[in-house]
N, C-alpha and C positions, 0 to 999 in steps of 0.2 A: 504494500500500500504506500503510495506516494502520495504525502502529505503540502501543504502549501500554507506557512504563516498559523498552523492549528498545533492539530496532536502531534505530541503529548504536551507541547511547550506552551498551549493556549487556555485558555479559558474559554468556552463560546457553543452555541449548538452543534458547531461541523465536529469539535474535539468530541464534544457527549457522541454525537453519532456515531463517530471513529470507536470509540470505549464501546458503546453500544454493539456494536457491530461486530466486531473484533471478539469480543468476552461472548457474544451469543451465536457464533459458527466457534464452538469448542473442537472441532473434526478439522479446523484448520489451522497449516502453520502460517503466522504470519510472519513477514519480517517489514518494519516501517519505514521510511525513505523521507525524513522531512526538512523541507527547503526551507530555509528562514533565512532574516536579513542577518547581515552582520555577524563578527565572532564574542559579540559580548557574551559574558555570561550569562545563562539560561537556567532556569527554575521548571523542572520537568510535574505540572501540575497534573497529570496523570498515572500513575502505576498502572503498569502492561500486564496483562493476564497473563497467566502462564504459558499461552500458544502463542505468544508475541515475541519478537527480540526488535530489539532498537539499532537500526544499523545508527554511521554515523552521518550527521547531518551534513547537506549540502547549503557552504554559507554564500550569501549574494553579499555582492559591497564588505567583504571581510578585507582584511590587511594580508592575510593568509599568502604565502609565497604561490605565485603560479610558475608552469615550467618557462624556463628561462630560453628565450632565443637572442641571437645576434641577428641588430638589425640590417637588413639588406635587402637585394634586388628580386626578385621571383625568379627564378630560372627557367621552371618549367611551363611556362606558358600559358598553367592552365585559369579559370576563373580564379578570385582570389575567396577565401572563406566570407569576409566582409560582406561582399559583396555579392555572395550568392545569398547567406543569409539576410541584407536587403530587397533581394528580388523575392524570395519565401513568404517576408514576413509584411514589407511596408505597402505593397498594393492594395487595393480593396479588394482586388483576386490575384493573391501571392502567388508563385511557383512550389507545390507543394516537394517535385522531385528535387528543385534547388535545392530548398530548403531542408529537407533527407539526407539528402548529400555533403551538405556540408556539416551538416550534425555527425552525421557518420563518422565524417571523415575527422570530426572534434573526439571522438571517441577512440577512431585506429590510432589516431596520433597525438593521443595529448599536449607533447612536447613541442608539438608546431603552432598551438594556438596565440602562445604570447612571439611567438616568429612571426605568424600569418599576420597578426594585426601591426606588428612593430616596422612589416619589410615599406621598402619605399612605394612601390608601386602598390600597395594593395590601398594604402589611402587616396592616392589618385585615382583609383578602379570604382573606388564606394563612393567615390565625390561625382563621376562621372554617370554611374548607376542611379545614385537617387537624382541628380539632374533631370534624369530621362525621367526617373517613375514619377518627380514632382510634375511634370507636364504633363503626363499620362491624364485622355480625358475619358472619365467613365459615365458614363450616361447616368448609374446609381448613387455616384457621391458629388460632394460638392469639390469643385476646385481644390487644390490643395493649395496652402501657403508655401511663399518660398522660407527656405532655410536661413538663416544667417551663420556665421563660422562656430558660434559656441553653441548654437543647437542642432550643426550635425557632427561637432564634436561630442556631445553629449548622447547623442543616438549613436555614433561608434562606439563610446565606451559600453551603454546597454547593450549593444549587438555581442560584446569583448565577452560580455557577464554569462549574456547566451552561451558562447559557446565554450566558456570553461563550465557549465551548468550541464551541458551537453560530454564532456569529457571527462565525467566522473563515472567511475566502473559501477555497475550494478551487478548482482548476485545473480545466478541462473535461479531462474521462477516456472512455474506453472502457469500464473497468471499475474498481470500489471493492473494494478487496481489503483486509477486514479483520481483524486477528489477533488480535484478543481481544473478547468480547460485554460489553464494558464501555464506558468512553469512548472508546475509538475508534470505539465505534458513531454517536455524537453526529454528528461532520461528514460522517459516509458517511450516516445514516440522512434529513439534509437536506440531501443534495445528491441522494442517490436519487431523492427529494418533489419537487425544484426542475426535474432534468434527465431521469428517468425510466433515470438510467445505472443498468443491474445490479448487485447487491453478490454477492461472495463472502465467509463468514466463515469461517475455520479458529478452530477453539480446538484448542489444545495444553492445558492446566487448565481446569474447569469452572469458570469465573468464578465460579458462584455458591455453588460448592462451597467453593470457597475462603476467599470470601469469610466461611462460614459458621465456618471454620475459625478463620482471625484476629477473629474476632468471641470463638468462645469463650477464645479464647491470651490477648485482653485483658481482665484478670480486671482491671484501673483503672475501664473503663468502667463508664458507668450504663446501667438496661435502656432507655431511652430512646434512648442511643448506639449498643446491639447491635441494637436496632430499627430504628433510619436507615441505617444499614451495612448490614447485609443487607436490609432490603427494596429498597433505590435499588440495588445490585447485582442484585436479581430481576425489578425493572422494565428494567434497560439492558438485560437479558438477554433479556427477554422482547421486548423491542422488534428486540435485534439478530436474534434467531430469526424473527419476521414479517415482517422487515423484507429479510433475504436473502434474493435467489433461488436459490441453494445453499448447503449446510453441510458444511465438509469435517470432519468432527471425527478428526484423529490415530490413532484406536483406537476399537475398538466399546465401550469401556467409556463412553468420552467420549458415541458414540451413547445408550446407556442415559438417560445424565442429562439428554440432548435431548429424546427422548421421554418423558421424564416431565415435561420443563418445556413441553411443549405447542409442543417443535416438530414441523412438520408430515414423517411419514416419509418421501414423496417427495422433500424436498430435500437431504435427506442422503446426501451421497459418504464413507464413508470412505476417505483417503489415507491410509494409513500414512508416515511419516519415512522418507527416505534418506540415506545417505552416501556416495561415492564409496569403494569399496575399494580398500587401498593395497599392491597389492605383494600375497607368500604371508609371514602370520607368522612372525616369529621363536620360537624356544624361548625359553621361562622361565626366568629367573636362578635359580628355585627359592632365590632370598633371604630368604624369610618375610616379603615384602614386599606390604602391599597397599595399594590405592591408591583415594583417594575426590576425588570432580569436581564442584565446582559450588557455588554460590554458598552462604555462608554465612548461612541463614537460617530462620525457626523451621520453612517447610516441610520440608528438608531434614534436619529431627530428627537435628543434628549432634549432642546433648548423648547422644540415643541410642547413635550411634555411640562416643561417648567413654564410653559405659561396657561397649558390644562391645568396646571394644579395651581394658579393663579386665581383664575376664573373661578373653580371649586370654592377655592377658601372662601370669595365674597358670597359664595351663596351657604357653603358651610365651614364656618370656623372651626368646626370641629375635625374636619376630613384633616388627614393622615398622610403622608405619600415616602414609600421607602423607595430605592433605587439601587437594586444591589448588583455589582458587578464593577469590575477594573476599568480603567482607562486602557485602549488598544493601545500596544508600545508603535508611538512615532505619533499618538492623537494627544500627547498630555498636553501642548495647550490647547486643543478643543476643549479636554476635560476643567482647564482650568477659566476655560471662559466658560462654562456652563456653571461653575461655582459663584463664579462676580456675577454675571446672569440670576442666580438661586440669591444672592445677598440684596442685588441691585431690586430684585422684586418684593423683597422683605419679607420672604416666606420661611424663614429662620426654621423652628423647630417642624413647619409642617410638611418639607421637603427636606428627607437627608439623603446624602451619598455614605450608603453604607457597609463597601467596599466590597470584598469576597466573601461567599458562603460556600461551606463542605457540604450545607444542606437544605441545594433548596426546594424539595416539599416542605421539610419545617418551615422554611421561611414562606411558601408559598400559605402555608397552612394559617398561619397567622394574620392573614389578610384576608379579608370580606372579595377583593376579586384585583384580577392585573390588568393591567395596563401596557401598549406599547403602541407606539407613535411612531414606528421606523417608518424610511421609505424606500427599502429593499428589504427583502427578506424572502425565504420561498418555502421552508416550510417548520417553522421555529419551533423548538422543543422545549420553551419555555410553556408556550399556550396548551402544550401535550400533558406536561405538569401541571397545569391551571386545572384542565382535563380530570386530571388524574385526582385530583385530590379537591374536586365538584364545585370549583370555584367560575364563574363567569369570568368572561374576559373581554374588555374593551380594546378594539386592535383597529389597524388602519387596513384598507385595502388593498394592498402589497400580495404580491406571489400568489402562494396560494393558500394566507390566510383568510380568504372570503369560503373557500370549501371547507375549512378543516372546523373555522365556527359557524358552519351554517346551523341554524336551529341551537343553537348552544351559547351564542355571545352576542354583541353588538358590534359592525364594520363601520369604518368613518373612512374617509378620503382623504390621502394622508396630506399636513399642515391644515383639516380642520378644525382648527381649537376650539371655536363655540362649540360644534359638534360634539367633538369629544368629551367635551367636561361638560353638555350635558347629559349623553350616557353617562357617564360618570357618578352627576349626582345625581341620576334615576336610581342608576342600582342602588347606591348606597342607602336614598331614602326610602325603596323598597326592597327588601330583603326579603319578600316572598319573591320576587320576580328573581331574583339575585339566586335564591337559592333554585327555582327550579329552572334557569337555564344553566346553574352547575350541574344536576342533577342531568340533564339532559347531556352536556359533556362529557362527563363520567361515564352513561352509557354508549355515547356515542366511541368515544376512545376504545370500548372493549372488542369495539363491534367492528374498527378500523383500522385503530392502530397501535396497535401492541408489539412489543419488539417480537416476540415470536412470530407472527406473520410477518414483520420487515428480515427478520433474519430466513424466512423458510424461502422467501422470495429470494434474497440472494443468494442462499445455498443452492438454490433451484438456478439460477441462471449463472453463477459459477461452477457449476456439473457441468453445465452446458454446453459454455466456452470450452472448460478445458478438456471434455470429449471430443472437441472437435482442435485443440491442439497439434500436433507436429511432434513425432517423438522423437 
């Protein structure tokens, strides 16, 4: 399993699924592959089951020594890796065999990568190559911006990262089980090429959706920056999509974005997320207590929230608002503008940031019902524990939580804050209604999504695949 920014080093839905997943196929060995930024030290916030081993991480933007070449001339004539890697990845229809190829070839030869990029002519080849793809006119996308020198120096060095990303050995597998169609795609997509082993890719977020998202959220950026960020996420994407022999996408919403991105519909399974059910729920402290999970970060449209729970307080003083979960490492001033945000509104003790939990049904348990205001998401395990433990849930309509609380919670359109906070204080001041659209959750989760069905489904479609492997 090739992880991306998550398991084991995360906190967040994708890591519980990974645990989830991983601990409930016992008949399999795993072994995990996680890409994260940087060689800082890391806090491994999950203990691997027994059938698991941790290989060792592949780090992006580390200090970590690459192999060493002397710089000079190309000899052999042929494409340079640069530059085939810019035909793969920068078009809005990349070359997917360039881009194979030169991945490959980051893998046969390690030692070439910091030559390939260092020789003289290969930057004159990349300089020449995206000239051409920046005029390139597609009927499908808009014009593309020109480049200035330090923002296609900056897409050489992402291209550099590529392909040392690309030239880290992987272990011989059965199967490539990859969680996100971004760089995790990279060492599953050349070891596929190299060994003919099967890939599966689950996306929980549409990578490229996303992607589109933090592109517009950074309003610093130049259109040259917003132009390399999203098209190098539509090429991973595009590559992870042809490159799998199934697509499990969490929710049919997820499907939608596959089949627009020209993935083929045959390969797509949708799985839905499980949880293991705990017990029959408890009653509601009926506290005016609500309670919100998950990582501190701009998808999560916490500032959203901090002005639902604004709006609340003037109708009830008394409403409550917890918010448990970290800041994503590289969002801590987001986090800290959402605190000056949380002071500036003078909502002092009725909104706190109340950091990590080990446990949160407890924590979910203590709240009258949750709350979330993202506006990405595709199929959150936080609402499955709201579920789980017969609590309503107030959510935006993102992904694919308009399915998962149909009959069971209230949907708002995500940044509607009247909206929301007045679901908000319906349920609270009705608490028959509160309790029986938990009650309704509760059974609906048993009916749908239980990890035992999310794990039979993948046991079922990882038979599948690797029956039809390559001996």
């Amino acid at each position: 399993m090739i992880t991306e920014g998550t398991y084991p080093f995360a906190i967040g839905g994708v890591s519980s699924w990974c645990d989830a997943v991983i601990g409930g196929l016992e008949q399999i060995d795993w072994e995990i592959l996680p890409i994260v930024a940087g060689a800082k030290r890391r806090q491994q916030h999950f203990k691997l089951p027994p059938n698991a081993r941790l290989l060792r991480p592949i780090e992006l933007w580390s200090q970590n020594p690459a192999p060493r070449g002397i710089p000079g001339r190309r000899a052999d004539g042929k494409p340079s890796v640069p530059a085939k890697l810019l035909r793969g990845l920068l078009p809005w229809h990349g070359d997917l065999d360039d881009l194979t190829a030169a991945l490959v070839h980051c893998r046969r030869c390690p030692d070439d990568v910091r030559r390939e990029f260092r020789a003289r002519g290969s930057w004159q080849e990349y300089l020449s190559a995206l000239q051409d793809i920046l005029e390139l006119d597609d009927e499908d996308s808009a014009p593309a911006p020109a480049y200035d020198a330090i923002e296609a120096a900056r897409l050489y060095q992402l291209l550099y990262w590529i392909a040392r990303t690309a030239a880290v050995q992987t272990p011989r597998c059965s199967l490539l089980h990859v969680t996100a169609a971004g760089w995790a795609t990279i060492p599953a997509l050349v070891h596929k090429a190299l060994h003919g082993t099967p890939m599966l890719l689950t996306e929980h977020g549409v990578y490229v959706r996303e992607a589109y998202l933090a592109s517009v959220r950074d309003t610093l950026a130049s259109r040259g920056e917003h132009h390399m960020s999203t098209r190098i996420a539509l090429g991973l994407t595009r590559a992870a999509y042809a490159t799998a022999d199934a697509i499990a996408p969490v929710t049919e919403a997820n499907e939608q974005w596959e089949r627009g991105l020209g993935a083929d519909p045959e390969k797509i399974r949708v799985i839905p997320n499980g949880i293991h059910p705990i017990g029959a729920p408890l009653a509601p402290p009926n506290a005016g207590r609500v309670i919100a999970m998950g990582r501190i970060d701009p998808l999560k449209d916490v500032q959203t929230m901090l002005l639902v729970a604004d709006e609340v307080a003037h109708r009830m003083p008394e409403a409550r608002f917890e918010y448990w979960g970290p800041a994503t490492p590289g969002e801590e001033l987001y986090a800290q503008a959402c605190e000056r945000m949380r002071v500036r509104l003078g909502l002092e003790e009725r909104f706190r940031f109340m950091g990590r939990t080990a446990d949160p049904h407890g924590v979910i348990r203590s709240g009258d019902l949750v709350l979330m205001t993202s506006i990405s998401e595709a199929m959150p395990m936080t609402l499955l524990e709201a579920m789980a433990q017969g609590r309503p849930a107030v959510a935006t309509s993102v992904g694919g939580v308009p399915g998962v609380l149909r009959g069971c919670g209230i949907v708002m359109a995500p940044g509607d804050v009247h909206g929301l906070a007045s679901a908000v204080t319906s349920l609270l001041r009705n608490p028959g209604l509160a309790a029986q659209l938990g009650r309704r959750g509760y059974e609906r989760l048993h009916r749908r999504y239980t990890l035992e069905r999310c794990a039979q489904a993948y046991g079922a479609l990882i038979d599948e695949l690797t029956e039809k492997a390559p001996t």
